[in-house]
Structures are given as C-alpha cells and as structure tokens.
C-alpha positions in Angstrom: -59.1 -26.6 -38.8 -58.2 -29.2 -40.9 -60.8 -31.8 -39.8 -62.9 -29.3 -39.6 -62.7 -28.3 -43.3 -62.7 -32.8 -44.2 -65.7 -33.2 -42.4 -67.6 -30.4 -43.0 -67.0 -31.4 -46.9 -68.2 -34.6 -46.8 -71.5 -33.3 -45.8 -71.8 -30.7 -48.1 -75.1 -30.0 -50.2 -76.1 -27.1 -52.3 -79.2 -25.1 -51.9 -79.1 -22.4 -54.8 -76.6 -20.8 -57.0 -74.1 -19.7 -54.4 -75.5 -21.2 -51.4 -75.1 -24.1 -49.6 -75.9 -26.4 -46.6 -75.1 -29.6 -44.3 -77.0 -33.1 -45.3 -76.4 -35.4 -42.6 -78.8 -37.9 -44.1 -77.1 -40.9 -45.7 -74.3 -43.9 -44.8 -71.2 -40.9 -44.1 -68.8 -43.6 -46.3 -71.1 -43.1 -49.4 -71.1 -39.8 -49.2 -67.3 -39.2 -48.6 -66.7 -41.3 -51.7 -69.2 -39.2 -53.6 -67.8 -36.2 -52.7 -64.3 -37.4 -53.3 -65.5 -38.5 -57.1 -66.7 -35.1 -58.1 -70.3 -36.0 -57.5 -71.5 -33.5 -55.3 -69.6 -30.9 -57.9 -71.8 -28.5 -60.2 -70.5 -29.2 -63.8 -72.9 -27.8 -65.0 -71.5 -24.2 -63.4 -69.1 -24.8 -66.8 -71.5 -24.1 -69.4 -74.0 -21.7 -67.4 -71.4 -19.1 -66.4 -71.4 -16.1 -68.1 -67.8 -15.4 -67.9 -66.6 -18.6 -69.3 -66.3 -19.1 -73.1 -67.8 -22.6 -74.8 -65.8 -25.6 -73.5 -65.6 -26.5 -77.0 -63.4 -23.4 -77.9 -60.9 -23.7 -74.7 -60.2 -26.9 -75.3 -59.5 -26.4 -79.6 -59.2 -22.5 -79.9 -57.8 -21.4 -77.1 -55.5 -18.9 -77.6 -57.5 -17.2 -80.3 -60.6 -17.0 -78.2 -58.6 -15.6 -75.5 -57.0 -12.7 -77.7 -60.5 -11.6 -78.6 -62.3 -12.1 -75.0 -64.5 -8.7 -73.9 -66.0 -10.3 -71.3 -63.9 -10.5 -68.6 -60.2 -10.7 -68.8 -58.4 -13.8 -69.7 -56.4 -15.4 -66.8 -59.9 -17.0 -65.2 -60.7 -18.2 -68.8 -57.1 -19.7 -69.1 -57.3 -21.4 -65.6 -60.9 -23.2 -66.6 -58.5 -24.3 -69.8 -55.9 -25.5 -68.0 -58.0 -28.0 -65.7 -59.5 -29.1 -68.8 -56.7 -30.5 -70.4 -56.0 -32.6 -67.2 -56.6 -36.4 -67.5 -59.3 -37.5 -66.2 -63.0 -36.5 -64.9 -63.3 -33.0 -65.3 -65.7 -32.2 -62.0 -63.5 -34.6 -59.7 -60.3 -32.4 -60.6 -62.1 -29.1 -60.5 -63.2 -30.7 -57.2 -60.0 -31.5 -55.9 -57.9 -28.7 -57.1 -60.8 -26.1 -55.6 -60.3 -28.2 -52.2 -56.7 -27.6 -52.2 -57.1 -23.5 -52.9 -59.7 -23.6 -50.7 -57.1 -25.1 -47.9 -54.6 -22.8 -48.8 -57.1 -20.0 -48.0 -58.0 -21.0 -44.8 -54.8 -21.6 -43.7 -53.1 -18.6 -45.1 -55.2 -17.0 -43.2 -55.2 -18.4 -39.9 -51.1 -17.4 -40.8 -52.3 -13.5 -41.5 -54.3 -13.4 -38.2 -51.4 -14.6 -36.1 -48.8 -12.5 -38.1 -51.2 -9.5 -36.6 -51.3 -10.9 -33.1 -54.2 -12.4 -33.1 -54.5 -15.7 -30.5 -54.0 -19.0 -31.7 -57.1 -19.9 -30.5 -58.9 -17.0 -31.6 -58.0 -16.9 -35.0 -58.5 -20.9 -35.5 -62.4 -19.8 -34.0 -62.7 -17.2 -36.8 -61.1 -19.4 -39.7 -63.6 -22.7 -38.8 -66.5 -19.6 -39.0 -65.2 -19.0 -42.2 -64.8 -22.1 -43.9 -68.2 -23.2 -42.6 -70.0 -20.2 -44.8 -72.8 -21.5 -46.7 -71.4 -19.3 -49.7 -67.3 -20.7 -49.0 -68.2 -24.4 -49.4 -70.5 -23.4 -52.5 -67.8 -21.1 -54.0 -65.6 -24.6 -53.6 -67.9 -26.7 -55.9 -68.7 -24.5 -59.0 -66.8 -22.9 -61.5 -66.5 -19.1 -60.6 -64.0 -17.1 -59.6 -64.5 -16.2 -56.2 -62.4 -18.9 -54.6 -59.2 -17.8 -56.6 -59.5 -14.2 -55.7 -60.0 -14.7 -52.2 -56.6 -16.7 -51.9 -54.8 -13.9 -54.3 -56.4 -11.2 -51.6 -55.4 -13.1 -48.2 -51.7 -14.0 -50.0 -51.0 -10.3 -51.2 -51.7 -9.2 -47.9 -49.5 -11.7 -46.5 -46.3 -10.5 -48.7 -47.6 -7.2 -47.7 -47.2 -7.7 -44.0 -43.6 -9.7 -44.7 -42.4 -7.0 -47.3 -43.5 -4.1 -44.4 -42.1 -6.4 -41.6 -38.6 -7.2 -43.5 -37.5 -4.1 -45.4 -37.8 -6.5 -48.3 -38.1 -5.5 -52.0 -38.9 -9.2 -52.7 -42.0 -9.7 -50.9 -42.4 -6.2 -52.2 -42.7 -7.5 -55.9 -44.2 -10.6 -54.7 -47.3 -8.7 -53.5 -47.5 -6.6 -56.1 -47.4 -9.4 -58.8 -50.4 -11.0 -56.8 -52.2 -8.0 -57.2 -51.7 -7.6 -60.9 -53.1 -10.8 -60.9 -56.5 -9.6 -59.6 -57.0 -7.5 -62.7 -55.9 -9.8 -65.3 -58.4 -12.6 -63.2 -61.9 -10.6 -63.2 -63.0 -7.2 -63.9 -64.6 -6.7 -60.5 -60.7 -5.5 -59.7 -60.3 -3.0 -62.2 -56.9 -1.2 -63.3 -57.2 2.0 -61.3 -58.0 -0.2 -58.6 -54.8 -2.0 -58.9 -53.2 1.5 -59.8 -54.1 2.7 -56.5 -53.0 -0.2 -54.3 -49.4 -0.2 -56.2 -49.1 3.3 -56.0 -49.8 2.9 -52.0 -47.3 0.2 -51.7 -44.3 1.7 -53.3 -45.2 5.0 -51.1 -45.9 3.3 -47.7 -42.4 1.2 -48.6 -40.8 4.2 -49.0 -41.5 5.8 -46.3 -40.5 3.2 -44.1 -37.3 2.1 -45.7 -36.7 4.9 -48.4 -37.2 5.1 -51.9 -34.8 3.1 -54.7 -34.7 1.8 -57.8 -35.9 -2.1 -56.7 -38.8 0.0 -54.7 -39.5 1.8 -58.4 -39.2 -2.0 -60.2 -40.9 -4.2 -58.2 -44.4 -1.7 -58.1 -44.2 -0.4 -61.5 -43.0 -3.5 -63.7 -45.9 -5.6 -63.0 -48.4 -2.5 -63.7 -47.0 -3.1 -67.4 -48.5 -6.1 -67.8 -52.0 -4.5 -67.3 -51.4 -1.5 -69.5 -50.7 -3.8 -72.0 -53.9 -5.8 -72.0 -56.0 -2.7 -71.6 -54.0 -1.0 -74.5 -55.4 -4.6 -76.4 -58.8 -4.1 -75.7 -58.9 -0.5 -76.6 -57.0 -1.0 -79.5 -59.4 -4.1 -81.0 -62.5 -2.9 -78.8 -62.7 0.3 -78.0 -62.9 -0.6 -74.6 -61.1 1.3 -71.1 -62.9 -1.1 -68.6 -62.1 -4.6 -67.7 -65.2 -6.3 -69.1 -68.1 -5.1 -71.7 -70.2 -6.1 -69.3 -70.2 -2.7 -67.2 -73.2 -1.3 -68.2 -75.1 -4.6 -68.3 -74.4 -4.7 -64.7 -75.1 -1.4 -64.0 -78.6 -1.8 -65.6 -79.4 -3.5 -62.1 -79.6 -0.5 -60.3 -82.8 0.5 -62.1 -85.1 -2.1 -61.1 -88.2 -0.6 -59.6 -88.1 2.1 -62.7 -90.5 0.2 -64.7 -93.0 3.3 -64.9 -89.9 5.9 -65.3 -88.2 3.2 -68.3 -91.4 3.9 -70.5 -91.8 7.6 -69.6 -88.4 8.0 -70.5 -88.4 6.2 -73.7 -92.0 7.6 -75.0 -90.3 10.6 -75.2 -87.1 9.4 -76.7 -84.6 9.7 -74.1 -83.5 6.3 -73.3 -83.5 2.9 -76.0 -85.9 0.5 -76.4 -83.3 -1.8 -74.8 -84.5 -0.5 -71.0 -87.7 -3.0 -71.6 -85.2 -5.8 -72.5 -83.6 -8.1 -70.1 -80.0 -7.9 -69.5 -78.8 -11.1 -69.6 -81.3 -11.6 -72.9 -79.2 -13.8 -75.4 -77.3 -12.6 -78.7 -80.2 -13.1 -80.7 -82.2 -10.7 -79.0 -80.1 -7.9 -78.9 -79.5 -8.3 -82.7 -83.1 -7.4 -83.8 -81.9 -3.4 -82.4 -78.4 -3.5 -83.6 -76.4 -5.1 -87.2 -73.4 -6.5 -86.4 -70.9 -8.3 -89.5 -70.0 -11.7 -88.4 -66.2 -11.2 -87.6 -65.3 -14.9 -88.5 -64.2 -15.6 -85.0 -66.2 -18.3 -83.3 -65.5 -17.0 -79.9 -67.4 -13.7 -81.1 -69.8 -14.5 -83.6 -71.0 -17.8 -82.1 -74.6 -17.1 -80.5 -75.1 -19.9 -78.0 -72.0 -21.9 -76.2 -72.7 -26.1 -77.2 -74.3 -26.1 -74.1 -77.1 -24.5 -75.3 -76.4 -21.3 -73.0 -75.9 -17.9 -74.5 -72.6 -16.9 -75.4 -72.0 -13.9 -73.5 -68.7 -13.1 -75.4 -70.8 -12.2 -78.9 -69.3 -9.0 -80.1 -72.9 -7.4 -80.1 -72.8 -7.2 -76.2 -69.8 -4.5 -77.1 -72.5 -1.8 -78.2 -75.5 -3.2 -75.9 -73.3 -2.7 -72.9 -72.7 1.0 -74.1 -76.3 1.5 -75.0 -77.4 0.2 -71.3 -74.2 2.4 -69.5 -75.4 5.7 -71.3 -79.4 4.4 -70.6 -79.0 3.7 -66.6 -76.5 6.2 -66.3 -79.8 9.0 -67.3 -82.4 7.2 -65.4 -80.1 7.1 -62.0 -79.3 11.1 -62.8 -83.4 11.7 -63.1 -84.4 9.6 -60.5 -81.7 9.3 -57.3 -84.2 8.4 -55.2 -84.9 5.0 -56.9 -81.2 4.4 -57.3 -80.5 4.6 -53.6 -83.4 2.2 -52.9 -81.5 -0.1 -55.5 -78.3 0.6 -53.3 -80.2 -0.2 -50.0 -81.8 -3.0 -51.6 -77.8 -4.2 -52.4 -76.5 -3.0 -49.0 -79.2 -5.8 -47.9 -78.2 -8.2 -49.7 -74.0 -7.7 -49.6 -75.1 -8.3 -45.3 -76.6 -11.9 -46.1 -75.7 -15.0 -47.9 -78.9 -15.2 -49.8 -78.2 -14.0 -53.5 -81.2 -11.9 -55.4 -83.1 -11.1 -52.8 -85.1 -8.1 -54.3 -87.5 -5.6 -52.5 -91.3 -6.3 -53.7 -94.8 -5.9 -52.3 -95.2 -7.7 -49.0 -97.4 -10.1 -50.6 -94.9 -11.5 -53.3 -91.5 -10.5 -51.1 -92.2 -12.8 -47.7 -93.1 -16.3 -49.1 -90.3 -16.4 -51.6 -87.7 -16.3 -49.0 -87.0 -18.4 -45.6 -86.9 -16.6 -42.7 -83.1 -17.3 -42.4 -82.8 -15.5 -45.6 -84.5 -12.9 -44.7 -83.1 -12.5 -41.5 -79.2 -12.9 -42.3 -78.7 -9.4 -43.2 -79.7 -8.0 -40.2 -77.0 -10.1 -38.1 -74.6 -9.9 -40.9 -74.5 -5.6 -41.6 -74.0 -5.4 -37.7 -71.0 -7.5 -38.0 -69.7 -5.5 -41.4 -70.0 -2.2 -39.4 -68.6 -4.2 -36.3 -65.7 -5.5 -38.6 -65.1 -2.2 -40.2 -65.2 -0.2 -36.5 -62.4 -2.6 -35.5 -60.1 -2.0 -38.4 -60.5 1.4 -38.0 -59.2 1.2 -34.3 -56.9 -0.7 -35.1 -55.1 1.9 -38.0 -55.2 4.7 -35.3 -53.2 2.4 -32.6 -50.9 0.5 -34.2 -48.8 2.3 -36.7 -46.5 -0.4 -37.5 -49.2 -2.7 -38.4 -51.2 0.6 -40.0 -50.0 0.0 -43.8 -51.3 -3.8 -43.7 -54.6 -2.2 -42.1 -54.8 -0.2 -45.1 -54.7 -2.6 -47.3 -57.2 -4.9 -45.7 -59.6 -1.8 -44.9 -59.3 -0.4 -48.0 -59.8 -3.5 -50.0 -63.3 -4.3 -48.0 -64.7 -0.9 -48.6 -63.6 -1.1 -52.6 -65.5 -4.3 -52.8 -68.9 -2.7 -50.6 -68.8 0.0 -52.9 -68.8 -2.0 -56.2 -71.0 -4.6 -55.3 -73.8 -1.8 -53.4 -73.0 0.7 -56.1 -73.0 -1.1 -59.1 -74.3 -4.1 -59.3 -77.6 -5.6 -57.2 -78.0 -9.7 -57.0 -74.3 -11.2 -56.2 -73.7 -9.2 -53.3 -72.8 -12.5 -50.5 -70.4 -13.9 -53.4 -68.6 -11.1 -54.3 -68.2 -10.5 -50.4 -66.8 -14.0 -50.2 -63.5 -12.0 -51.3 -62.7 -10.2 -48.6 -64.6 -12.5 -46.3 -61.3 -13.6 -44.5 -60.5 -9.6 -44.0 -63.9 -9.4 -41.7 -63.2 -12.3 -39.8 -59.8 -10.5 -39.4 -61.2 -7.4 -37.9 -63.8 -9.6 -36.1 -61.5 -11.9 -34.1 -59.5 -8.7 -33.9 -62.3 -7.3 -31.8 -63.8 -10.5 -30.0 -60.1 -10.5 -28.8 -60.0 -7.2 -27.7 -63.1 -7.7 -25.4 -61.7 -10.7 -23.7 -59.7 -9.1 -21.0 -62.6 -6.8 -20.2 -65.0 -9.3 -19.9 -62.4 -10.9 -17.5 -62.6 -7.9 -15.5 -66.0 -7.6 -15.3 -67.1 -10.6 -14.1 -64.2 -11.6 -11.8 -67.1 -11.5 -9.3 -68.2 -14.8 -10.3 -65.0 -16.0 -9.6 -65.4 -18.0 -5.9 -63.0 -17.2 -3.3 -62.9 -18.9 0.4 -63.3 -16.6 2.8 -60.8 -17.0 6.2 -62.5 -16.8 9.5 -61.7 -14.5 12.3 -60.8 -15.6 15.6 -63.6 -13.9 17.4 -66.0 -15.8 15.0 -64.4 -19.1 15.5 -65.1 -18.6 19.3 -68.7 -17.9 18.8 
C-alpha cells in the first residue's frame, strides 16, 4: 500500500478543481523531485478558497480574524495558519504534511477494515482503490479540507470500535473529542450533527457496559466546547448555523428556475438578489444592502491581496439570510424543480466530476468526457451496493452493530447534505466518507467469495480412476 501510495504520487497531475489523473510522460527522477519540491502543489488553492481568510491576515492578525470568522468555523483557518508560520516553502510543506495525513488515512483504514474482519488481502485491495481516486490524490495537493476530515471520520470510528470492543471510557472521550473536532473544522458537520452522534455514543456505551459518571464526562464535556463557539457567533452574529454561508449554498438548488426567479420577483415575493450570482463579490452585494465598515480587516476588507473576493465580508451575513428566506419560497412553490436539482446532485455525489449540471443536449454532451459522464452510473450502483452491505451487516452482527451505526449513519448524513443542499461539490464532499464505502464494499466483495468458490468448483479438474473392467477393454 505503501508503494503504491509513493508511486502513484510521483505521477500525479491535476485535471480540474478536485480532479486529478496519472502523467506518465516525462524522466520518472524529474518528476519525483518535482513532486517532492511542492511543484506539482496548487498554491494557488490558498487565495482562491472561499473558506480561507487573506494570507496576509493569518499570518499578522490571526487571532482577531479568527474571533470574528462567519464563514466557516475556525480550526481549518487556524490549521492553514499554522503551516504558514513553518520555515520554509509554503506548497512543499503543505505538500508534505498533506502526504503524511493522507498516509495516516489510508492506513488507519486498512486498520478499521481488519478490526471488522475484513481479509488482509481484501482490505489492502479496497485501500489501493481508494488512494488511487482521482478526487483523493487532488484532495492531497490543494488547500481544502476534505483530507483532514476524512482522517478525523476513519480515526473516530476507530476509537469507536476500541471504546465498544474494551469497555473503555478513554477511547470513549477519545472519539468523542475527534468528533467535536468535525464541527469546529467545517460547517458541513454541524452541531446537531455532532449532538446526535455524542448522544448515540454515551447511549450505545451504556448499554453495553452501564451508565457512569466518566460515561456522562467523556460525551458531554467535549459538547461544551461547541456550545461555546455557537453561543459566540449568535452572540456577535446572530447566527445558529456553522457558517453564513447556508443560504448561499442552498441558492444551488434553484438552478433551472430562471423563468419562476423573475415571476416571482415581478410580483414582489422574492429579492432582486435571485438574478445575482452567489458567489458574486462584496461589492456586488453592497449596491442592495448598507453595511458600516466594522474596523475589522477580516470583515470589512472586500477582496483577499490575492485579488479574490473576501468571502468573510460581514455583508454576506444578511445576503446569506436574504438567499435562505428567497430559495427556501421558490423550492416550497416549485418541488418539482427542486427534486430535479436533487437528482441533478444525486448524479453528481455518484461521480468524480464536480459541476456537472443538467442542460439541453446540445450544450450538456460536448462539455463533458464520456468518463465524466459515465462515472455516476458505475459509481450510484456501488453507493447503493455499499449501503445494502452495511445494512446487512447491522442486522447480523450485533456486537459490531454500534460501529455500523456510526459508519452508516455518517454516509447517509453526508448524501443527504451534499444531494439536499448543495449541487456542484458532490465527489469532494463524498471524499469524507469514501473510506466507509470501501468499508462496506470489501465487506461485500468478501462475502461473495466463498460462494463464488462454490459455484464454480466445477472448473476445478479432478483425475478420474479407472475401473477394472475398463482397464481390460
């Protein structure tokens, strides 16, 4: 697995945001030395993202900008900082330190699938299939969050299955500090979320080993540390959710209401901001609303030094609002177009392709490659395929059922939020729970083994002894 994940590296080449592919042109020394110097890394995924504030403030107003960040929550933002104020060449350790999570991924999870008796060579088969993921080795050479979660997710379900397996309050708070973390990382994980999945922990615990006051501690204690942020960001805010950004995304799910948006609004009931684009800079947005400069850079500063929009500008606090309450009426008055949206995401989740929208024949097939076009319809077989397994599994096992909870629960959270809410990142935000599919996939492939043993032990050749009477003939 390891060379696998070396040389698979060396001959990595991105395609588009979130995608990426093999180049085997080239002297294979040059390239390993590229790679190994950062070259290959997208730097410029530092000042494009939308959930990371200017460079310029987390390196010289750090702490400030992170106290008044609406965005998304801090620890991702604090992480990027972090890196930053490592010596040296900023893409080569970004490079190298994604490399090493990225390790720790695959092999923590090669660890999960035999802690659930999977085969050693079955779940090193599923692993390799999951590193080699055109969106994994992308995730590994950008600046986005994906990568981190996906290790939090496979090592929280880890300390889950050790805490379940031991009687042991200490894995116990272990997994429940990892997913605290989730949270306090990206907003994608919200706080009921994590509410929910604490709540099953000290309950599943419980029932297994009985309820105590460490039980109590080690799921509730943790839970305080995202009350508290949230309690910030209502108190400076006014805002419950994780990131202002809610509605903003949301606002994706009514593409295809072009006709409906200006029915709507010539007659009042939605804003003028359903004709404006979503990710539209500060400057736009502030022709329909006044804001007072707050005299904090992180929210009054318009673009990042990049030149990129600065995502973060306290105006997107009301425009997110304005776009929740606007999508919110046009998916109540027209469902129909919201579950073509969903569809349209469902399709997109299944592939690796990001954006892929439904349009007129004419426009939709010679935008995309075939591959593109054709990857959901291998990949939504294998979700359901993935998901049937798990599923199986709960109903058989019911030692391993809480970890099969866990896993199945989290996967189904993450369909629903990226079908349900949100339309163009559907392959990276899977990337989260893509080691959970494998899971369930090798799960399955393994199951089938010693059936297709039995079916074709036909083939098998067998000498067949004469009889006397024919040796005499």
């Amino acid at each position: 697995m390891v060379l696998a994940f070396a040389v698979s590296r060396l001959l990595f080449q991105p395609v588009s945001l979130g995608v990426s592919t093999f180049n085997f042109s080239g002297h294979l020394a040059s390239r390993a030395v590229d790679a190994i110097s950062g070259n290959h890394f997208n730097g410029a995924s530092l000042g494009d993202g939308m959930p990371i504030l200017d460079r310029e403030l987390l390196s010289n107003d750090l702490w400030r900008s992170l106290w008044y960040l609406h965005s998304q929550p801090p620890l991702f933002n604090l992480f990027v900082a972090t890196i930053l104020r490592v010596p040296g060449n900023f893409n080569q350790n970004y490079q190298w330190i994604s490399w090493a999570l990225a390790l720790t991924l695959y092999l923590t999870t090669y660890v999960l699938l035999r802690r659930l008796k999977i085969s050693r060579i079955m779940a090193a088969i599923a692993v390799v299939l999951f590193m080699l993921n055109p969106n994994a080795m992308w995730m590994e050479s950008a600046v986005y969050y994906g990568l981190p979660l996906a290790l939090l997710l496979v090592l929280a379900a880890l300390a889950w299955e050790r805490a379940m397996g031991y009687g042991s309050t200490l894995w116990l708070l272990l997994a429940a500090v990892l997913v605290v973390v989730l949270p306090l990382t990206r907003a994608f994980f919200n706080s009921l979320w994590c509410a929910a999945i604490l709540l099953f922990f000290g309950a599943a615990f419980a029932s297994r080993y009985g309820l105590s006051r460490r039980v109590i501690a080690a799921t509730v204690i943790p839970f305080l540390v995202v009350i508290a942020l949230q309690t910030k960001q209502w108190i400076i805010f006014h805002q419950f959710l994780g990131s202002s950004w809610f509605g903003c995304n949301l606002a994706t799910m009514t593409a295809s209401m072009s006709s409906e948006k200006s029915r709507e609004l010539a007659v009042g009931k939605v804003s003028p901001l359903v004709k404006v684009y979503r990710n539209a800079p500060p400057a736009d947005f502030l022709r329909y609303f006044r804001v007072e400069p707050t005299g904090i850079p992180a929210l009054d500063q318009l673009r990042k030094s990049t030149g990129q929009p600065n995502f973060n500008h306290v105006v997107y606090l009301v425009v997110g609002r304005v776009y929740l309450r606007d999508t919110l009426y046009l998916i109540e008055h027209y469902p129909h177009k919201y579950l073509l949206n969903v569809l349209n995401s469902l399709y997109i989740f299944s592939g690796y392709q990001i954006g892929i929208y439904f349009d007129y024949p004419r426009r939709f097939f010679p935008r995309w490659s075939w591959s593109e076009l054709a990857a959901p319809f291998v990949g939504f077989p294998l979700l359901v395929l993935a998901l049937w397994t798990g599923w199986r599994r709960l109903r058989s096992d019911r030692r391993a059922s809480p970890v099969i909870v866990f896993l199945l629960s989290t996967i189904v959270y993450v369909i629903a939020v990226s079908c349900l809410f949100e339309k163009s990142e559907g392959p990276i935000y899977r990337y989260q729970v893509d080691a959970f599919l494998w899971l369930f996939l090798a799960m399955g492939a393994e199951s089938q083994v010693p059936i297709l043993i039995r079916r074709f032990q036909f083939l098998r050749w067998r000498p067949i002894a004469a009889s006397p009477t024919d040796v005499r003939n």
